[in-house]
C-alpha positions in Angstrom: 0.0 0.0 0.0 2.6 2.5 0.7 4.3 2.2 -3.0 0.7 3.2 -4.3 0.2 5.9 -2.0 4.0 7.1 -3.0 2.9 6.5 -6.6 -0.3 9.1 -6.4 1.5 11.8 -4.4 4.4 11.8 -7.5 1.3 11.8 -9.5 -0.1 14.8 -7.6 3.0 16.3 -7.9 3.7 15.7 -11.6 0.3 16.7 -12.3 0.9 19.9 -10.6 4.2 20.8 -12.4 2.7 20.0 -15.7 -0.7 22.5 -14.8 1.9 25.1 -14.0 4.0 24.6 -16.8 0.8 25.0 -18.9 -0.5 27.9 -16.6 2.6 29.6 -17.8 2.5 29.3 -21.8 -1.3 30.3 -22.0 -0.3 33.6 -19.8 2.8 33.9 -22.0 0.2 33.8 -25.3 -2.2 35.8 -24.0 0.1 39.0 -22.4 3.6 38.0 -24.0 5.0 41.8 -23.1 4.7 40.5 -19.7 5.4 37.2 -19.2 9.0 38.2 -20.9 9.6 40.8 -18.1 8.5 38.8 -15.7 10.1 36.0 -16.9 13.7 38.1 -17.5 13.0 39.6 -13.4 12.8 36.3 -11.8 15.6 34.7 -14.1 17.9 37.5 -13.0 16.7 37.0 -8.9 17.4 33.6 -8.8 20.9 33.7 -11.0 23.9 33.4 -9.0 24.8 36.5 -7.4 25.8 37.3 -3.7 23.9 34.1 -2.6 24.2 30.7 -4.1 21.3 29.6 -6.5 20.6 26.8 -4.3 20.4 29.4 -0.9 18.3 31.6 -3.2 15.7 28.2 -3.9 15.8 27.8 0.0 14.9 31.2 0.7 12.2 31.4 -2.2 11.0 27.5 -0.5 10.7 29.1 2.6 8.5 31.8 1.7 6.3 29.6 -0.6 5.9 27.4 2.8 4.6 30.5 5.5 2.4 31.7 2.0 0.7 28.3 2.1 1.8 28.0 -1.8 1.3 24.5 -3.1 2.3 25.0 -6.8 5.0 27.6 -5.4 6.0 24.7 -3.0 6.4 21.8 -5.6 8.4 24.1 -7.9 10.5 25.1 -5.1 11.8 22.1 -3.8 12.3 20.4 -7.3 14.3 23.4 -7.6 16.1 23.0 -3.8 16.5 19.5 -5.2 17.9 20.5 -8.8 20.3 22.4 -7.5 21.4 20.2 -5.3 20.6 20.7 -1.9 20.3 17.8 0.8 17.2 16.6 2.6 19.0 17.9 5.7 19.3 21.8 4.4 15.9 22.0 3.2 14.4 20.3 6.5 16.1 23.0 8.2 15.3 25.5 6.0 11.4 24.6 7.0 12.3 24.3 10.4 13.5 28.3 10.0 10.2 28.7 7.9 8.6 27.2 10.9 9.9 29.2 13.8 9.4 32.7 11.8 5.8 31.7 11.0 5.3 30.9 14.5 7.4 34.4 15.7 5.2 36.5 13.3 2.0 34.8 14.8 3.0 35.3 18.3 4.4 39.2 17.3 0.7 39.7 16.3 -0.8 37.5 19.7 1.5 40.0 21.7 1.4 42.9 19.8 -2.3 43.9 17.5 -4.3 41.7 18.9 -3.6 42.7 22.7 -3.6 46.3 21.3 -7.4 45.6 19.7 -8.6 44.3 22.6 -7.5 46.9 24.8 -9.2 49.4 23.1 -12.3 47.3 21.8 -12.8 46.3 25.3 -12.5 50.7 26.2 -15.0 51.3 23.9 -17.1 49.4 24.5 -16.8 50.9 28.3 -17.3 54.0 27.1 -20.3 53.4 24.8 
């Protein structure tokens, strides 16, 4: 049973790559002007500069993670894996992914939401 259930999630996965590949040549049809910057923008953000193309995939796998990104997510850790990174580096590259989404929640617990209710809760004194 496992080999089947690994044999529809590469299926899942496939079939995603494949409706984004397609995604990608009707948008490039339909606004061509576009797509070719857009295209030329992210080909020159993820080129080897600074950072490695592989820390660049990290970063961009990272972000696709905390935006809840599924095509995003596929496409970023083929690309983690393309460019060679280990299962080690991109486990704790979600483990960073991870703590920051769980640091930018609690920010907000501590921060806007404690803020809200402080003066929700005056108003509605007041009122």
């Amino acid at each position: 049973m496992p080999q089947q259930e690994d044999n529809q999630q590469e299926s899942m996965v496939q079939q995603a790559l494949q409706e984004y590949k397609e995604g990608l040549g009707t948008f490039n049809e339909k606004i061509p002007h576009i797509a070719r910057r857009y295209n030329a923008f992210t080909e020159a953000c993820f080129a080897k500069g600074a950072l490695s193309q592989q820390e660049k995939q990290r970063i961009a796998l990272g972000i696709s993670v905390f935006a809840q990104d599924e095509y995003c997510i596929i496409y970023h850790t083929k690309g983690c894996l393309d460019e060679g990174c280990s299962e080690k580096e991109i486990l704790e590259t979600l483990g960073v992914t991870a703590a920051f989404g769980g640091g930018a929640a609690m920010s907000q617990a501590v921060t806007l939401v404690q803020e809200s209710m402080n003066e929700l809760q005056s108003d509605k004194n007041v009122h």
